[in-house]
C-alpha positions as CSV (number, residue, x, y, z in Angstrom):
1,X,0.5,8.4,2.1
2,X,-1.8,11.4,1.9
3,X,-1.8,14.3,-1.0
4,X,-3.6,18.1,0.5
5,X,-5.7,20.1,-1.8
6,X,-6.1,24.0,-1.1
7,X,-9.3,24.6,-2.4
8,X,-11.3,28.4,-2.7
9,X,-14.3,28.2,-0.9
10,X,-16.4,30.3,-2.7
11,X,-15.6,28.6,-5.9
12,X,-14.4,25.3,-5.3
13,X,-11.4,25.9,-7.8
14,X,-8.4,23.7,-6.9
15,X,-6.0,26.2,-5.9
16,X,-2.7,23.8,-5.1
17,X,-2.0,20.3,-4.0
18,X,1.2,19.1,-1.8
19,X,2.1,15.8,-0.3
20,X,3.4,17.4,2.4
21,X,1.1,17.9,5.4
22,X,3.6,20.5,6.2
23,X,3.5,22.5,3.3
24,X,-0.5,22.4,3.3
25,X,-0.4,24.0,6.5
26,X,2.1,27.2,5.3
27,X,0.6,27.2,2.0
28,X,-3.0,28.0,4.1
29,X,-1.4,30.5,6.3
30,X,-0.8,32.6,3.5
31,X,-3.9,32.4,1.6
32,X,-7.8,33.4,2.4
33,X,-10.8,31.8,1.4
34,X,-9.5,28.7,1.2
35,X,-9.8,24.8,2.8
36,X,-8.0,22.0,2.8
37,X,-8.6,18.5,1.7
38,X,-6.7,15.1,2.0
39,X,-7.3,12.9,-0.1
40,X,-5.3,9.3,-0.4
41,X,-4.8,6.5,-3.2
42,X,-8.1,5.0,-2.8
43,X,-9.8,8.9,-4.4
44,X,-10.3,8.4,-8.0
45,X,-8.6,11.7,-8.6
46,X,-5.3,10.4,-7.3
47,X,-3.9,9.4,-10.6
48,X,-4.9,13.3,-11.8
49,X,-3.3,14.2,-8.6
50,X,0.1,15.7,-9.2
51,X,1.5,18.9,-10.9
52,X,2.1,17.8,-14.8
53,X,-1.4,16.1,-14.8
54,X,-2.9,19.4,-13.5
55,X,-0.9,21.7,-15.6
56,X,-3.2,24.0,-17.7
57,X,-6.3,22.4,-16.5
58,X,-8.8,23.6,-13.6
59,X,-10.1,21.0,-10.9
60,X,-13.6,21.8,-8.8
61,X,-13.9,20.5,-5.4
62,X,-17.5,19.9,-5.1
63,X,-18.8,18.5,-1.9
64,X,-15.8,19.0,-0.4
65,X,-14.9,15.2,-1.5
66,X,-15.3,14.7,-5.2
67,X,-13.0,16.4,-7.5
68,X,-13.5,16.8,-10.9
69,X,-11.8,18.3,-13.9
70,X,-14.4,21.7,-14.5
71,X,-14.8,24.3,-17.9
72,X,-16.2,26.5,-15.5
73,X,-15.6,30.3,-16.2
74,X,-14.0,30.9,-12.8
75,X,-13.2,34.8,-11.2
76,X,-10.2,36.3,-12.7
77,X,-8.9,37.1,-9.6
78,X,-9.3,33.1,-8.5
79,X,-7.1,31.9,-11.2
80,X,-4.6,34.5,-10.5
81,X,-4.5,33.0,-7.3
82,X,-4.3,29.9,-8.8
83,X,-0.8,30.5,-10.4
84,X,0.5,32.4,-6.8
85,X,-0.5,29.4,-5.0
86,X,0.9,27.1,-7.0
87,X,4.4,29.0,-7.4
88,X,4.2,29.7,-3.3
89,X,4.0,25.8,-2.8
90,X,6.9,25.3,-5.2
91,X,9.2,27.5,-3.1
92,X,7.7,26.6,0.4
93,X,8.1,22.6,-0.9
94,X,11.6,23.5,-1.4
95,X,12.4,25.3,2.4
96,X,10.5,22.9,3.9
97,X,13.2,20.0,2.0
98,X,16.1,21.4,3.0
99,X,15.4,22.6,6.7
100,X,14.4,19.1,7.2
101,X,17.3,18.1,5.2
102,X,20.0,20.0,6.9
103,X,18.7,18.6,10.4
104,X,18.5,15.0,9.8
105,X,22.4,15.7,8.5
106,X,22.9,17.5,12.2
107,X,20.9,14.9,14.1
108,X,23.3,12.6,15.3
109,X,21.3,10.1,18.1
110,X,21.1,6.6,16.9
111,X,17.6,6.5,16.6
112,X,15.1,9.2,15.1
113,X,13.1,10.5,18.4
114,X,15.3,9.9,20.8
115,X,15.7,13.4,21.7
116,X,12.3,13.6,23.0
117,X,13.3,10.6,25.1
118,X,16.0,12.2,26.6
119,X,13.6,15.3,27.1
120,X,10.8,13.3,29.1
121,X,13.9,11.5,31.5
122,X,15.9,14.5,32.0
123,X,12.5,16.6,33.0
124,X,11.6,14.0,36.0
125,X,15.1,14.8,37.9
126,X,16.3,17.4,40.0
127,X,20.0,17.7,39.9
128,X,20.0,19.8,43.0
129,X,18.7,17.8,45.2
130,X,20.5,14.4,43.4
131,X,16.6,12.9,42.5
132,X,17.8,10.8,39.5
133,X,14.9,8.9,37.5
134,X,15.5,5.2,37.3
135,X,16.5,5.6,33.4
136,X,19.4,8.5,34.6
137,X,20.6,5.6,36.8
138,X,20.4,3.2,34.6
139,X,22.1,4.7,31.8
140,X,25.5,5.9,33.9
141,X,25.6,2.2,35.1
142,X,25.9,1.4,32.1
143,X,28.6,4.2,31.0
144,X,30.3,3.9,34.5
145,X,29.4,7.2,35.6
146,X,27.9,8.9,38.1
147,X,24.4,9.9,37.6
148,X,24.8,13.8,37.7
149,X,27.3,13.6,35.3
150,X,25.0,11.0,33.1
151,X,22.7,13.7,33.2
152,X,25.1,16.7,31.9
153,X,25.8,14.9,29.4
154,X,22.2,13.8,28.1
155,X,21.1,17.6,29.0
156,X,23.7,18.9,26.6
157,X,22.5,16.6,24.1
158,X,19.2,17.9,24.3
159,X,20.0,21.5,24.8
160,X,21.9,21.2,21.2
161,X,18.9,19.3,19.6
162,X,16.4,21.7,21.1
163,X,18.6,25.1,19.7
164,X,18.9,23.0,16.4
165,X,14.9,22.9,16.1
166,X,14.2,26.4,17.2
167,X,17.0,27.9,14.5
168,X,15.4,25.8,11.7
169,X,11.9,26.8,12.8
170,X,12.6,30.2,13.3
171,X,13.9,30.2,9.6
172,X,11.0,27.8,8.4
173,X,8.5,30.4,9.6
174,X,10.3,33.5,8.4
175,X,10.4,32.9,5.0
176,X,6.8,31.2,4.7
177,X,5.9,34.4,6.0
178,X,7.5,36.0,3.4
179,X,6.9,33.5,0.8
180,X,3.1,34.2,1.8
181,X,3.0,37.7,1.4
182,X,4.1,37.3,-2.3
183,X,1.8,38.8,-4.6
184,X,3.2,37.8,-8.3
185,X,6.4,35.7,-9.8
186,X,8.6,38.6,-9.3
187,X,7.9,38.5,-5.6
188,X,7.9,35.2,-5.6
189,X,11.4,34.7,-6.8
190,X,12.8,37.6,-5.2
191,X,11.6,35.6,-2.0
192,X,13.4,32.9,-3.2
193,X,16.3,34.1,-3.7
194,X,16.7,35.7,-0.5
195,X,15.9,32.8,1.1
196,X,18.8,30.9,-0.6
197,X,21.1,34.0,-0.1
198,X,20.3,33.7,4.0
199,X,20.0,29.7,4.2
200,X,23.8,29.7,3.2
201,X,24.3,32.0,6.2
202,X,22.6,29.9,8.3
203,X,24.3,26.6,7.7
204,X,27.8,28.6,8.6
205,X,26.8,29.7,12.3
């Protein structure tokens, strides 16, 4: 288990911290300046390390390792970005929960990967020319069928998991863009709300 730290470069003012590798990534998209820094339960910050701890206190990332609480006067403009940051992770956090969320619900192979599987067998076989892979054969032995029809079926499987992803990626990477592109609380909540407003939509078609 790993925590990420957006930190400003030319200050080394904590900017936001996530425990989603995910969210990191979005979060950086969106902002300039900036690195990122993982840190795990062995950093003596990690205690510090979380969002009621932080509140109302400024962290310097010195070294790009050591983290320490700082009464440095930093940039007006770097603590403004400070409090967009940290209300852009909030929101991301959220879209990032219940995208992931909504899938697992869809995801309905017994075990978690097994879509990939079926991805990697499926992509060694040529159904025109009836060249099965051993596992193609395998499997319809085992469901009495024959192997091109073994294979319809596993290739709709994975043509449903693979339009599943690209919707909830497609969404994912809509509103991070416009999550991103947020500039104060009013955007930010606007962006939220809109993103609520469509993610109902979403789960209906």
């Amino acid at each position: 288990m790993k925590k990420f730290l957006l930190v400003e470069k030319s200050t080394g003012l904590l900017l936001a911290l996530t425990s989603s590798k995910q969210v990191a990534a979005l979060l950086f998209q969106g902002l300039e300046d900036v690195f990122v820094v993982s840190i795990d339960p062995g950093n003596p910050f990690w205690p510090a390390a979380n969002k009621t701890m932080m509140a109302g206190r400024n962290f310097e990332v010195v070294n790009r390792k050591i983290v320490i609480e700082s009464a440095n006067q930093f940039p007006r403009a770097s603590l403004q970005m400070k409090d967009i940051a940290k209300n852009r992770e909030e929101v991301l956090q959220r879209l990032v929960a219940m995208v992931h969320n909504w899938i697992d619900e869809k995801y309905d192979l017994v075990f978690s990967g097994m879509d990939s599987t079926i991805e990697f067998v499926l992509r060694d076989c040529e159904k025109s020319s009836g060249v099965f892979t051993t596992e193609i054969h395998n499997y319809a032995e085992m469901l009495g069928l024959t192997p091109d029809q073994a294979y319809d079926e596993l290739d709709k499987i994975a043509a449903r998991m693979r339009g599943l992803h690209m919707r909830c990626l497609a969404f994912i990477n809509k509103y991070a863009r416009i999550i991103n592109q947020a500039t104060d609380s009013e955007g930010i909540e606007k962006a939220n709300a809109t993103m609520y407003q469509d993610w109902l939509e979403f789960q209906s078609t």
